[in-house]
C-alpha positions as CSV (number, residue, x, y, z in Angstrom):
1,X,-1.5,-16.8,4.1
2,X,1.4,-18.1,6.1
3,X,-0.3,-19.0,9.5
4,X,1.1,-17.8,13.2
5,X,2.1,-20.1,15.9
6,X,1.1,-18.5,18.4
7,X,-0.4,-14.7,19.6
8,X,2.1,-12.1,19.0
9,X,2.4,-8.1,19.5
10,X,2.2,-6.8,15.9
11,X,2.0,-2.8,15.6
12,X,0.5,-1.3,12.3
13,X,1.6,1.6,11.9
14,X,-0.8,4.1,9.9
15,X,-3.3,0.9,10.5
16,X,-6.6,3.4,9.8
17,X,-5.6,3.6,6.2
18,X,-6.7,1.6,3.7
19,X,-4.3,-0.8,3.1
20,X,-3.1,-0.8,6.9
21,X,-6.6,-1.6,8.0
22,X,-7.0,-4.5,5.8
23,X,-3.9,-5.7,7.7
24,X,-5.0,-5.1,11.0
25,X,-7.8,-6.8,10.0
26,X,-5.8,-9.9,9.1
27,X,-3.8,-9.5,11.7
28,X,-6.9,-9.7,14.4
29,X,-8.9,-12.8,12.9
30,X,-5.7,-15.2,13.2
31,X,-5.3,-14.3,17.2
32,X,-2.3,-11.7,16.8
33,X,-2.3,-8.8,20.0
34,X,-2.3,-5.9,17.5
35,X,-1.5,-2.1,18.0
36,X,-2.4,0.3,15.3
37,X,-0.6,4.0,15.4
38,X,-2.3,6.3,12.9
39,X,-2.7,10.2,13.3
40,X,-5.5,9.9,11.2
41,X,-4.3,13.0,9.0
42,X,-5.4,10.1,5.9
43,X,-6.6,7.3,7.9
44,X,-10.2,7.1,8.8
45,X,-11.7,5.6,12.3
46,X,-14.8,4.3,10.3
47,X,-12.1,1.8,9.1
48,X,-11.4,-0.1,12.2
49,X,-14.9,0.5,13.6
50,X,-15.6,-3.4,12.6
51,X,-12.7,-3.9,14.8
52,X,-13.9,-2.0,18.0
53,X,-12.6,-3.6,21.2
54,X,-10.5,-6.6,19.5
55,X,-7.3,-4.2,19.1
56,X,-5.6,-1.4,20.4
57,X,-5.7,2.3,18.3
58,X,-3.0,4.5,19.6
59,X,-3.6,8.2,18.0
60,X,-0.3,9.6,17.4
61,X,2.5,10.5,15.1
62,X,5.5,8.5,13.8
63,X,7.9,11.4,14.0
64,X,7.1,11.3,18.1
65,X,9.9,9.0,19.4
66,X,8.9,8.8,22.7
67,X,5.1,7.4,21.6
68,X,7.1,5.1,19.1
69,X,9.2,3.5,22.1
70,X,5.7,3.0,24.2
71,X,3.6,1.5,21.2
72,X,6.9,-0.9,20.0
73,X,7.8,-2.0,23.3
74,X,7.5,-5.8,23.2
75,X,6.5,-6.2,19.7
76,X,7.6,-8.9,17.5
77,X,6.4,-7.4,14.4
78,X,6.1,-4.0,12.8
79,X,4.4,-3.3,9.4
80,X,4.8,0.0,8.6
81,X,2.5,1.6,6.6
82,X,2.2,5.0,7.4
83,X,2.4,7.7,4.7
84,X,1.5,10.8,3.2
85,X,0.8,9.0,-0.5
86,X,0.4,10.4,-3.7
87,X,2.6,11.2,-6.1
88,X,0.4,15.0,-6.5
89,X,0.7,15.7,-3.3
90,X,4.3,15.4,-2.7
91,X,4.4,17.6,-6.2
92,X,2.1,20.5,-4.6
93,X,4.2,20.2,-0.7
94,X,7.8,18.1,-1.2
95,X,8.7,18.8,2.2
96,X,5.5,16.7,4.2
97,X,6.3,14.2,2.5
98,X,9.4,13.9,2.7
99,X,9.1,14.3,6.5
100,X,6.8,11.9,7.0
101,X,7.8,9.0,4.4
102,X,11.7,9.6,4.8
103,X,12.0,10.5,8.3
104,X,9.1,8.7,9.9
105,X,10.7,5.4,8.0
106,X,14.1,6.3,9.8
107,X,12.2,6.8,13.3
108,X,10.3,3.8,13.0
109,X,13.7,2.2,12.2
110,X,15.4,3.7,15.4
111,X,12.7,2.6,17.5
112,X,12.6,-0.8,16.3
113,X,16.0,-0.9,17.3
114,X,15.5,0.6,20.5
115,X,12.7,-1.9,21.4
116,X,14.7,-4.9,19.8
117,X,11.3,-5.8,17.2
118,X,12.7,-8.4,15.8
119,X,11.2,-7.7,11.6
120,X,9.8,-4.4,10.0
121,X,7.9,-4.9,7.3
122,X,7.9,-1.6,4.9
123,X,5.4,-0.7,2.2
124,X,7.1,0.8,-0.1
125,X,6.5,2.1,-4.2
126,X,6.7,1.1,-7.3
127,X,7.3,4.9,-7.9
128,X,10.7,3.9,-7.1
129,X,11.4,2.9,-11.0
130,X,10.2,6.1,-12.5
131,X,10.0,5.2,-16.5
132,X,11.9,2.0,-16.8
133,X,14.0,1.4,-19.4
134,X,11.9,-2.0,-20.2
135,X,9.1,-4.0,-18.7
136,X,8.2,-5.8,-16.3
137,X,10.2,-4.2,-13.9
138,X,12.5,-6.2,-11.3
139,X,14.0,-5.7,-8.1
140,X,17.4,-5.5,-9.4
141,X,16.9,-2.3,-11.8
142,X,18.4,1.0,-10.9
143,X,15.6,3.2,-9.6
144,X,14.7,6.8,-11.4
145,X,12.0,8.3,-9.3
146,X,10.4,11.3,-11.1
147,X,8.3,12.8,-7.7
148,X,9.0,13.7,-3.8
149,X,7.1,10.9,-3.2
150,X,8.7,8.1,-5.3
151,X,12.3,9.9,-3.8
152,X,10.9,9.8,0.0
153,X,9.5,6.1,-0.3
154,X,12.7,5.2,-2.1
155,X,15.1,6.9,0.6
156,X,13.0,4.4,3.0
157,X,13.8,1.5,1.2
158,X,17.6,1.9,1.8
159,X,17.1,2.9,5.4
160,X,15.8,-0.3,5.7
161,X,18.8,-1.9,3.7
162,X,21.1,-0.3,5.9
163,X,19.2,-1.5,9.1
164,X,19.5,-4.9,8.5
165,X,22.9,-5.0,7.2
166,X,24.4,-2.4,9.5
167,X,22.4,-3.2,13.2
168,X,20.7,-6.2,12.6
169,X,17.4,-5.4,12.8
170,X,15.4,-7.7,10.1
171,X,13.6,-6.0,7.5
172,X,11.8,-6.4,4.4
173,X,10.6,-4.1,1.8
174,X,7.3,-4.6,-0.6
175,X,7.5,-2.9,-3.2
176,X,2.9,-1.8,-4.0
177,X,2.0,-0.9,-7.3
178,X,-1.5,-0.3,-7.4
179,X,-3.5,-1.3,-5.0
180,X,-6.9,-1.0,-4.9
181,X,-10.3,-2.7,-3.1
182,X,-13.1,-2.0,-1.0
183,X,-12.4,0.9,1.7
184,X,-10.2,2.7,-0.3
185,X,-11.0,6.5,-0.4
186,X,-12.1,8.0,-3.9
187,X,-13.4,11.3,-2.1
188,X,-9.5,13.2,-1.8
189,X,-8.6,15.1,-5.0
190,X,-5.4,12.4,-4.6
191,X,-7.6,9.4,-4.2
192,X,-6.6,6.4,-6.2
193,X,-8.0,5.9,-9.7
194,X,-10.5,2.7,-9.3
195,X,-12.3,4.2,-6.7
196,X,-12.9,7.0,-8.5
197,X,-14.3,5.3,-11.4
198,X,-16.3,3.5,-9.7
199,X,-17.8,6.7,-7.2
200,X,-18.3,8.6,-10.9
201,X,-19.5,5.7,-13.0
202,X,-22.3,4.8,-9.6
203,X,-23.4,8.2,-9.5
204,X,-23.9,8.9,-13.5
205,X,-20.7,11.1,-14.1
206,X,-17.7,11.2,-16.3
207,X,-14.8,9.7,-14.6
208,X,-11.8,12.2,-15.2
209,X,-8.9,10.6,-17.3
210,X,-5.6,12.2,-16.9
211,X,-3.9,11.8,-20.8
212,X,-5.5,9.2,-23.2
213,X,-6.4,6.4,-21.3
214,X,-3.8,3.8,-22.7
215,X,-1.5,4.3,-20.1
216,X,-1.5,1.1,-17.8
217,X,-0.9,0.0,-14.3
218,X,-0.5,-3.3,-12.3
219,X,-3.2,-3.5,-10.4
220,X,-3.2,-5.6,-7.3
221,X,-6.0,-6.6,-5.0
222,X,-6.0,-5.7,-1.4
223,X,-6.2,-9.1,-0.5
224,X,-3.1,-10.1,-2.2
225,X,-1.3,-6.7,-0.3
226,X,-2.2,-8.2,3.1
227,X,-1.2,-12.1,2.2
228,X,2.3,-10.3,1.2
229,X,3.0,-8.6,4.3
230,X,2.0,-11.4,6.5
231,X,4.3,-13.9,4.3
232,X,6.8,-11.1,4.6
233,X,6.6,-10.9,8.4
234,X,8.1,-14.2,8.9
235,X,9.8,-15.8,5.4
236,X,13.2,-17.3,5.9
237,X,16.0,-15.3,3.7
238,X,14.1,-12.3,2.9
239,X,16.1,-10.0,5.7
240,X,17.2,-6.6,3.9
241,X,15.5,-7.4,0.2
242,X,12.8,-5.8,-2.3
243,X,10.5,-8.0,-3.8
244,X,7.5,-6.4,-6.5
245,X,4.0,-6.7,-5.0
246,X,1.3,-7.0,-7.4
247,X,-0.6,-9.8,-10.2
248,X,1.9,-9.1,-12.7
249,X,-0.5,-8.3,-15.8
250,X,-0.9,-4.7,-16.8
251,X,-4.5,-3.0,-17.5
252,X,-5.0,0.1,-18.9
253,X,-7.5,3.0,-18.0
254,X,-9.2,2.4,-21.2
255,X,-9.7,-1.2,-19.9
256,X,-10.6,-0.2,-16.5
257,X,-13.9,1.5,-17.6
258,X,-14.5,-0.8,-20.6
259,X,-14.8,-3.6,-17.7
260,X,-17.2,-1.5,-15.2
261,X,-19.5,-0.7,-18.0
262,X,-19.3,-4.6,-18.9
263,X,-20.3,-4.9,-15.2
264,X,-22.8,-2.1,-15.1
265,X,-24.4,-2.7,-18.5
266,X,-23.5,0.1,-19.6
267,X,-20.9,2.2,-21.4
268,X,-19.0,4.3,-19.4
269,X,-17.7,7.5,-21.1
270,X,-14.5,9.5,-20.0
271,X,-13.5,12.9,-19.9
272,X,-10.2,13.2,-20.4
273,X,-7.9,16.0,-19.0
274,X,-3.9,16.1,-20.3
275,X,-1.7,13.8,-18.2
276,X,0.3,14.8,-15.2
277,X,3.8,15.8,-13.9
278,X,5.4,12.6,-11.9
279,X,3.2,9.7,-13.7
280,X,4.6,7.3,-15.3
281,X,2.8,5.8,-18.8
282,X,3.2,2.0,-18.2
283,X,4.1,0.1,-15.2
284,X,4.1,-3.9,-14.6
285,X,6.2,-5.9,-12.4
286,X,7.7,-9.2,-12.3
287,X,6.7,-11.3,-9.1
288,X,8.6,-13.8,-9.5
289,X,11.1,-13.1,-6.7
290,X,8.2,-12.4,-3.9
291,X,6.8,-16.2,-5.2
292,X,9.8,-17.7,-4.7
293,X,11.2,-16.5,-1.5
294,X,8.3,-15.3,0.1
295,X,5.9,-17.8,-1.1
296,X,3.4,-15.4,-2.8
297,X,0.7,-16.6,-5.0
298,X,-1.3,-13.3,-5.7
299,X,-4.2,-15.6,-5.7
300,X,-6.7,-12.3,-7.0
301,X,-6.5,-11.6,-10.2
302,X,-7.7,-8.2,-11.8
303,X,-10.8,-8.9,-13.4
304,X,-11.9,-10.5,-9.7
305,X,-11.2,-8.1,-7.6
306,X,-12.6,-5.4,-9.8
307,X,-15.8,-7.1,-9.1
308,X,-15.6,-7.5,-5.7
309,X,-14.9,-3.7,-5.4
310,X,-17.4,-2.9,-7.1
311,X,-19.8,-5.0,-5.3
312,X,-18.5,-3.4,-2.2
313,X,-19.4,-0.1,-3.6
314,X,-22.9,-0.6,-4.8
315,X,-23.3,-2.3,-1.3
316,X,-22.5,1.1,0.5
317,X,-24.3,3.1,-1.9
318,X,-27.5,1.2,-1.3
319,X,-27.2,1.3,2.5
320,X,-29.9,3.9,4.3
């Protein structure tokens, strides 16, 4: 991870989530002075509890300009993370997400401006490509979205564009395809698919397979999310692009639970459901961009930080 010079004012927006608390954590144990903004309508305070007293939690809304301007002023550095995820979600209620991925993007953007931050750093989807045409995906393909919330993360990505090309204001966009490690909710009816394998397969249940299982995914370790943002915060010619974050291997479902029950000595049998609206059936990226420019070594590989999820899993389960 690229190393800071010296303390700076670094904002996370929705920092109580799961990925933007992994940052904040980052962000904290090199020296940074950090500022998370969450409304914690997804983010949880049990998240940052380890991080009590060594940063500042401001409890508000990114559509609130005025609270933007007060939390930016003086930052060097804002990652913005905040969301309302899921690509069900945004089927069931288009217009929340919309207003909080699309909108709150453009006023984070205006009050970066405002407050002269010199880079936002964006997390935005690989829901952007929809089905591609062929694999692995790169930066330079046309985007199809099939959901709200592939159209509201993607509608960030060129307010960002625009930002940096039209007012000068540096930004970068990372493009997450599935992220996944400890923290990450697998309670929500929209929660992520490894940590629901992992609650179901702990606790002697079925996980629930949308389709048949062979679809696949990219799956990328939190620990890799958080080295690409803080590369991304300061890499030299990265102003205004899109680079893929993720290991660049894809895994399916099938594979998923074939490795847990390798891990739990045991087999681990699915119930399958038929697949959903908005998903897409394979997804892999090429990284090569994000190595070269930002430096990016997605030093976690799959089969690693399955493990150490896991392990963080069975460590919560067997605490009193």
């Amino acid at each position: 991870m690229s190393p800071t010079p010296m303390s700076r004012k670094i904002v996370v927006t929705g920092g109580a989530g799961f990925i933007g608390s992994a940052l904040a954590r980052a962000l904290v144990a090199r020296g940074d002075d950090v500022s998370v903004l969450d409304n914690f309508s997804t983010g949880k305070r049990e998240n940052l509890q380890d991080l009590a007293g060594q940063l500042a939690v401001v409890e508000g809304d990114i559509l609130d300009a005025a609270l933007l301007d007060r939390v930016f002023a003086g930052a060097d550095v804002v990652f913005h993370e905040a969301a309302i995820p899921s690509v069900p979600r945004s089927l069931a209620a288009p217009l929340p997400s919309h207003n909080a991925n699309a909108t709150g993007t453009l006023n984070v953007l205006e009050a970066a401006r405002r407050c002269q931050v010199r880079r936002v750093v964006y997390a935005g989807s690989s829901s952007a490509y929809g089905e591609p045409p062929s694999l692995p995906v790169v930066e330079t393909m046309a985007p199809a979205p099939l959901s709200p919330y592939a159209v509201s993360k993607l509608a960030g990505e060129h307010y960002l564009r625009v930002y940096a090309r039209v007012f000068g204001v540096q930004t970068v966009t990372l493009r997450y395809f599935n992220v996944f490690g400890p923290r990450q909710d697998p309670n929500s009816q929209y929660a992520a698919v490894i940590p629901r394998f992992i609650t179901a397969a702990l606790e002697g249940r079925s996980p629930t397979v949308y389709g048949d299982g062979e679809q696949s995914r990219d799956f990328c370790f939190i620990d890799n999310v958080v080295e690409a943002n803080l590369r991304a915060a300061d890499a030299k010619g990265a102003s205004g692009k899109v680079f893929n974050i993720a290991c660049g291997t894809g895994t399916s479902l099938n594979r998923v639970l074939a490795l847990l029950g390798e891990a739990l000595h045991r087999p681990i049998a699915a119930h399958y459901e038929p697949g959903r609206a908005g998903d897409v059936r394979h997804s892999l990226a090429d990284i090569s961009q994000a190595k070269t420019v930002l430096g990016y070594t997605a030093a976690v590989n799959f089969v690693a930080g399955l493990g150490k999820t896991l392990a963080w899993f069975q460590e919560q389960r067997s605490r009193p």
